[in-house]
Residue frames as a rotation matrix with the C-alpha (Angstrom) as fourth column:
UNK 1
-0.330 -0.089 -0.940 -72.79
0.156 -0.987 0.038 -10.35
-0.931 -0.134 0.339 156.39
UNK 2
-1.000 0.015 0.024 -73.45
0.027 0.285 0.958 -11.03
0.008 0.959 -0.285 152.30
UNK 3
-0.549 0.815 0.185 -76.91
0.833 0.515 0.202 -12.21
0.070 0.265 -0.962 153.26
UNK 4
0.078 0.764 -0.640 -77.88
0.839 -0.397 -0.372 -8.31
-0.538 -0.508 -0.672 154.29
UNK 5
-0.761 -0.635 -0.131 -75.87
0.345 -0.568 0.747 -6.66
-0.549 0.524 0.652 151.70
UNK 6
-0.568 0.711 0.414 -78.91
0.486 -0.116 0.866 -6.56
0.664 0.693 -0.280 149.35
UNK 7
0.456 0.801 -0.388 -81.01
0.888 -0.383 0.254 -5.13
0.055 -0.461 -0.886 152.43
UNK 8
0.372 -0.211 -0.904 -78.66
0.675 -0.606 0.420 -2.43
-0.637 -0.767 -0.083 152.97
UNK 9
-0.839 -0.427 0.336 -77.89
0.474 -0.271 0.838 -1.46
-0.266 0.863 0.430 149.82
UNK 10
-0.132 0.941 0.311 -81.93
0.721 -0.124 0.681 -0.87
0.680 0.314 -0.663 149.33
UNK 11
0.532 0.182 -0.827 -82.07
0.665 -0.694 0.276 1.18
-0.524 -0.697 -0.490 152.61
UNK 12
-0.636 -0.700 -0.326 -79.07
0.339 -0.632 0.697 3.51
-0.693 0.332 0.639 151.15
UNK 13
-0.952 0.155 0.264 -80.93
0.180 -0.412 0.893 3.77
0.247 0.898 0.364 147.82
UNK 14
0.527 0.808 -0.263 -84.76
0.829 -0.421 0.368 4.65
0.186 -0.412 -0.892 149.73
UNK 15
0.207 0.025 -0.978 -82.85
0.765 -0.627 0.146 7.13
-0.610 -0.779 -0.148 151.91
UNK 16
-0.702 -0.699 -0.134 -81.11
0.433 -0.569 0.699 8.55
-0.565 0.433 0.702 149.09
UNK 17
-0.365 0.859 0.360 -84.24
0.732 0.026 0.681 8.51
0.576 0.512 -0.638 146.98
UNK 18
0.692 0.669 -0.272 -86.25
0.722 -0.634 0.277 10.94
0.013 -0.387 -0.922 149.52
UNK 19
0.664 -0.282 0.692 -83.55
0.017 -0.920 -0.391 13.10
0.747 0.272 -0.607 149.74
UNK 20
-0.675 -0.720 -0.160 -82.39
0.383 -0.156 -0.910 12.53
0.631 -0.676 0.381 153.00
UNK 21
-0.588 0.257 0.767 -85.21
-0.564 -0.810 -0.161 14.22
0.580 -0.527 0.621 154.45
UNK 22
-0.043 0.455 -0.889 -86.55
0.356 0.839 0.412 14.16
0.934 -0.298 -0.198 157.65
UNK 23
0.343 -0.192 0.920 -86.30
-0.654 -0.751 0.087 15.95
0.674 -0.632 -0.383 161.23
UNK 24
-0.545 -0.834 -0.086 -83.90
0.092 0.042 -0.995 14.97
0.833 -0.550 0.053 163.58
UNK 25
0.275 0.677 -0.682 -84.82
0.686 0.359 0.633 15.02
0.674 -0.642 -0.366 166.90
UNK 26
-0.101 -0.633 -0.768 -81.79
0.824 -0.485 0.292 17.34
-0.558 -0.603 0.570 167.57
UNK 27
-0.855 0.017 0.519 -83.11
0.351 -0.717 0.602 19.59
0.382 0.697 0.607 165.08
UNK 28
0.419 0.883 0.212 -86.30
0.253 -0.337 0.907 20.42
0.872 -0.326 -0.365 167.35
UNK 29
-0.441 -0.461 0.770 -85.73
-0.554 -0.535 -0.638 23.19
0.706 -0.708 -0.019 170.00
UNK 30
-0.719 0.301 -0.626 -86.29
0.655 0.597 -0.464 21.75
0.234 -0.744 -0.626 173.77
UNK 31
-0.004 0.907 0.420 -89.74
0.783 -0.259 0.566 23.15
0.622 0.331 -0.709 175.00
UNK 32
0.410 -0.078 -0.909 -88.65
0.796 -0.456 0.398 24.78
-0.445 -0.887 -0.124 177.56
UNK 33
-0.489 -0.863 0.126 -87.15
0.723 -0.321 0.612 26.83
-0.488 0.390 0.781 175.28
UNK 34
-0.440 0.778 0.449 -89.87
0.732 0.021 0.681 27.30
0.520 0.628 -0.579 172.78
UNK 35
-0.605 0.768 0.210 -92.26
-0.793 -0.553 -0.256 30.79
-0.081 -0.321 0.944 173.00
UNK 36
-0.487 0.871 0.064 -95.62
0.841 0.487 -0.236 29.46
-0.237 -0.061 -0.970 173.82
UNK 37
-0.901 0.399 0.169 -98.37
-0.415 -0.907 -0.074 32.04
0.123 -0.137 0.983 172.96
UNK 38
-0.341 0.766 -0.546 -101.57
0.873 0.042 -0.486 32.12
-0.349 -0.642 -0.683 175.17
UNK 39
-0.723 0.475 0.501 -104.36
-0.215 -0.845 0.490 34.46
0.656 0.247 0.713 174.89
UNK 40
-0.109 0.738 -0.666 -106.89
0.970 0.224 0.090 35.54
0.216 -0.636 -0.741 177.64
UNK 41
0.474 0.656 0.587 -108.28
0.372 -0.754 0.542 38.48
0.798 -0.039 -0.601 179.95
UNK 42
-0.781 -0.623 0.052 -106.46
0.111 -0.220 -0.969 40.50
0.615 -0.751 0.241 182.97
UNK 43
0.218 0.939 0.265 -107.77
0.144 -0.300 0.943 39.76
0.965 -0.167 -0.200 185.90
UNK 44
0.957 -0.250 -0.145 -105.39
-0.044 -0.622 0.782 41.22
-0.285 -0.742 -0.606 188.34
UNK 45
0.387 -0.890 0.242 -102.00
0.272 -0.140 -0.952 42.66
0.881 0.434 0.188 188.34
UNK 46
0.793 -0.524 -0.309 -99.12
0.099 -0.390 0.915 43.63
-0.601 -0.757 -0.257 190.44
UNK 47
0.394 -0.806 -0.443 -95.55
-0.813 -0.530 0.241 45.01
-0.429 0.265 -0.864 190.41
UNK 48
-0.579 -0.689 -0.436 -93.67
-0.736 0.212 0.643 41.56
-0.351 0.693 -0.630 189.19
UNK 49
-0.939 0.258 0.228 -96.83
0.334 0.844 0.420 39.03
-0.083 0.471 -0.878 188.20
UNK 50
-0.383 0.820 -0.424 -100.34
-0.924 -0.339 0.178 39.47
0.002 0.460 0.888 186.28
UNK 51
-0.467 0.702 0.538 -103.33
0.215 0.680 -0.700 37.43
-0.857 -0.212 -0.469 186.69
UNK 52
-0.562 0.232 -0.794 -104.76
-0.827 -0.147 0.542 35.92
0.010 0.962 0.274 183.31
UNK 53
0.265 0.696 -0.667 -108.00
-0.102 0.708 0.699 34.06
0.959 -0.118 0.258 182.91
UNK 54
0.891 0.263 0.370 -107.73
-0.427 0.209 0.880 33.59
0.154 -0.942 0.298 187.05
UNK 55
0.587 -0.647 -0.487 -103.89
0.782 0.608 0.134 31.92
0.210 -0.460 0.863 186.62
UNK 56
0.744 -0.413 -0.525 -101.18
-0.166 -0.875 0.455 33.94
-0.647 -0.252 -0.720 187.75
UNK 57
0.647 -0.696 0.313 -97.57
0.613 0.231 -0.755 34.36
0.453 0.680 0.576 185.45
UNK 58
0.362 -0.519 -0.775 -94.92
0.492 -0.599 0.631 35.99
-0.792 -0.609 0.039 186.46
UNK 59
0.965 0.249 0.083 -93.42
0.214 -0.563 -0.798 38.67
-0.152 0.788 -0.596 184.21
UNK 60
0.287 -0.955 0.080 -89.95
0.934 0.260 -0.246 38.62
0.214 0.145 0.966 183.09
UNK 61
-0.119 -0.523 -0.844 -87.50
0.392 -0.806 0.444 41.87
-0.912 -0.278 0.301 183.89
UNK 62
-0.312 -0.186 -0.932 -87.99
-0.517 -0.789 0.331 43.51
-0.797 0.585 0.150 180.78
UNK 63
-0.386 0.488 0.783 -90.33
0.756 0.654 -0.036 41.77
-0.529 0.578 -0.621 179.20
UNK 64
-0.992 0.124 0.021 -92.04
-0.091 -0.819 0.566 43.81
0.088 0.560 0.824 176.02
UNK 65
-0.344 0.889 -0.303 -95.24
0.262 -0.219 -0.940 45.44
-0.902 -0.403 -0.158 176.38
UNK 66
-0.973 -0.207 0.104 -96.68
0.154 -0.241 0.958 46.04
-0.174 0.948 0.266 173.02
UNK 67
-0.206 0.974 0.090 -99.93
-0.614 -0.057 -0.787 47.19
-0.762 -0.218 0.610 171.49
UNK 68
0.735 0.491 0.469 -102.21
0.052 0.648 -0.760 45.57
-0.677 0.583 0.450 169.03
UNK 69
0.936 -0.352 0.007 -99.77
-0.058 -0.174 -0.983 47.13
0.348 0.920 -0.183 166.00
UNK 70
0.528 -0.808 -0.262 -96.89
0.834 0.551 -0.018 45.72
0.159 -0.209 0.965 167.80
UNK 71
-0.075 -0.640 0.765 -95.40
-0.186 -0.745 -0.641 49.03
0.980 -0.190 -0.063 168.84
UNK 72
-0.666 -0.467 -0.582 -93.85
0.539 0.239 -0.808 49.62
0.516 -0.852 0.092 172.53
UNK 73
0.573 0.800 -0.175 -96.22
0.696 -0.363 0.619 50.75
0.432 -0.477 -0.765 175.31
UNK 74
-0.392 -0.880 -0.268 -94.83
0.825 -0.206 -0.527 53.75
0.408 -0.427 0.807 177.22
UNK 75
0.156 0.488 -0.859 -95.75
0.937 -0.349 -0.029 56.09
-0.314 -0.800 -0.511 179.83
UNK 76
0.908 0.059 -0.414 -94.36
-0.057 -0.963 -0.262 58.88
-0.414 0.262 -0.872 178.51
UNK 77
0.455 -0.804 -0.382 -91.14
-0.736 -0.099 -0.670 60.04
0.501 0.586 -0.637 176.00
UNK 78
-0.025 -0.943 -0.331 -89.33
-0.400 0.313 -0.862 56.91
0.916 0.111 -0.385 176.67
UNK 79
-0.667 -0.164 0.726 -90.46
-0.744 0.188 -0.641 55.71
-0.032 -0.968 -0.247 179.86
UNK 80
-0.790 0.470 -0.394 -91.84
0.338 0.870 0.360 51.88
0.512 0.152 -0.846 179.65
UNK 81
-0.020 0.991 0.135 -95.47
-0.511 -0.126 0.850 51.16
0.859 -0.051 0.509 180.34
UNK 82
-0.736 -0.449 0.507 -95.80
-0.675 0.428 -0.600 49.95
0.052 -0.784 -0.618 183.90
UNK 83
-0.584 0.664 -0.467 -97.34
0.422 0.740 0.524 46.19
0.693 0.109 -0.712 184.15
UNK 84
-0.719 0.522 -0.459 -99.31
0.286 -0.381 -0.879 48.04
-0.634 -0.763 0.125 187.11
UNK 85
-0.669 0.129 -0.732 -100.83
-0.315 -0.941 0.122 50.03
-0.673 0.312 0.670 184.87
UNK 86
-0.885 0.377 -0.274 -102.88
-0.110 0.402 0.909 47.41
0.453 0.835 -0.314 182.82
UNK 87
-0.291 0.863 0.413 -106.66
-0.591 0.178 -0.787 47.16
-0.752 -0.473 0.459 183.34
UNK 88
-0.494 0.473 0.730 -108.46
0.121 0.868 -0.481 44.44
-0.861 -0.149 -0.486 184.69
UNK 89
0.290 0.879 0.379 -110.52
0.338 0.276 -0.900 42.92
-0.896 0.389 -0.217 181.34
UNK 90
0.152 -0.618 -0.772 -107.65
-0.855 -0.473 0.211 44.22
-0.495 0.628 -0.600 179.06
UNK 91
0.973 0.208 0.104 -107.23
-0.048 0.617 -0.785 41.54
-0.228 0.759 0.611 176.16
UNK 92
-0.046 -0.999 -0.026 -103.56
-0.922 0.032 0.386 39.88
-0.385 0.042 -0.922 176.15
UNK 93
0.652 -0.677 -0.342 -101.16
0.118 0.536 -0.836 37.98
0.749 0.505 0.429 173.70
UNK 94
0.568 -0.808 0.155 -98.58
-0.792 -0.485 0.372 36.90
-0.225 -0.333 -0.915 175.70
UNK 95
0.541 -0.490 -0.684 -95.72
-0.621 0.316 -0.717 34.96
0.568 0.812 -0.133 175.18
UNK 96
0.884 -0.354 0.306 -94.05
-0.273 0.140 0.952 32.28
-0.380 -0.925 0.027 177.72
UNK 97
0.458 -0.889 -0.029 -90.55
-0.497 -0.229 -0.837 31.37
0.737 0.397 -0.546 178.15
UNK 98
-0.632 -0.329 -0.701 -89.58
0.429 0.605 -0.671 28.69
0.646 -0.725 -0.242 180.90
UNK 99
-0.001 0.877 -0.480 -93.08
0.922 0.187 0.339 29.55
0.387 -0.442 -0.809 182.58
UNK 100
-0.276 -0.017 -0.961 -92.13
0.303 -0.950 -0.071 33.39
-0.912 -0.311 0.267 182.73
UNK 101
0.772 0.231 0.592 -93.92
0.630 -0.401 -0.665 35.91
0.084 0.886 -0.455 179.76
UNK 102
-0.308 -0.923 0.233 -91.44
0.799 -0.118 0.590 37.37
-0.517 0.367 0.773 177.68
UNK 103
-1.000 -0.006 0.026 -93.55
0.023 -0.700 0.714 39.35
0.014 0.714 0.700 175.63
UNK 104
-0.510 0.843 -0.173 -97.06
0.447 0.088 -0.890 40.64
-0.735 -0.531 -0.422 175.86
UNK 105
-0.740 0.369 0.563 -99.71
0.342 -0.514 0.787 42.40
0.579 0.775 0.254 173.63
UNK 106
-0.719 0.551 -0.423 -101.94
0.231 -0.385 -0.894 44.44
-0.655 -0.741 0.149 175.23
UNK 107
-0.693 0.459 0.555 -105.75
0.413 -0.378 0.829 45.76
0.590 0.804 0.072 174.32
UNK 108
-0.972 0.233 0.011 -107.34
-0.131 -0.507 -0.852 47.88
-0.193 -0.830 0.523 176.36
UNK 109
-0.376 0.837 0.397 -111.08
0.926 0.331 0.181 47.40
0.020 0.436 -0.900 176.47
UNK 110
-0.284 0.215 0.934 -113.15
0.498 -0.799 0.336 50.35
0.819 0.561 0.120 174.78
């Protein structure tokens, strides 16, 4: 045990040296977890999933619609923006969450 004392003493005084730093492995969220953000084009919609670049996504329950300046879309005083309601060739940020968007940006084209 003596003969590694000198190695392990050196490790101690490296680790200490850097600080300690380093990342954990338990210090990184699990991906599934993790927003992803994507960017692409609507090219079709329905009531609970939207078709970007040709894939489809499904759309969380209350997921946020947002425009470019990161306000809420809405139909009128307080009534959300239905995902119906997006046209085809509209320009989307969107955000996944266990392979469902969570959050969108919309841009309507001119």
């Amino acid at each position: 045990m003596t003969k590694y004392q000198g190695t392990i003493v050196l490790a101690i005084a490296l680790f200490a040296a850097q600080g300690g730093a380093g990342v954990a492995f338990g210090d990184q969220a699990p991906e599934a977890v993790v927003l992803q953000a994507k960017t692409g084009y609507v090219t079709g919609v329905s009531a609970n999933d939207i078709q970007i670049d040709g894939y489809n996504y499904r759309i969380k329950v209350g997921a946020e619609l947002l425009d470019p300046e990161g306000e809420p879309l809405v139909e009128s005083e307080g009534v959300p923006f239905p995902v119906t309601k997006i046209a085809l060739n509209s320009s989307v940020k969107f955000f996944l969450k266990a392979g469902e968007i969570q959050k969108m940006i919309v841009t309507f084209p001119q």
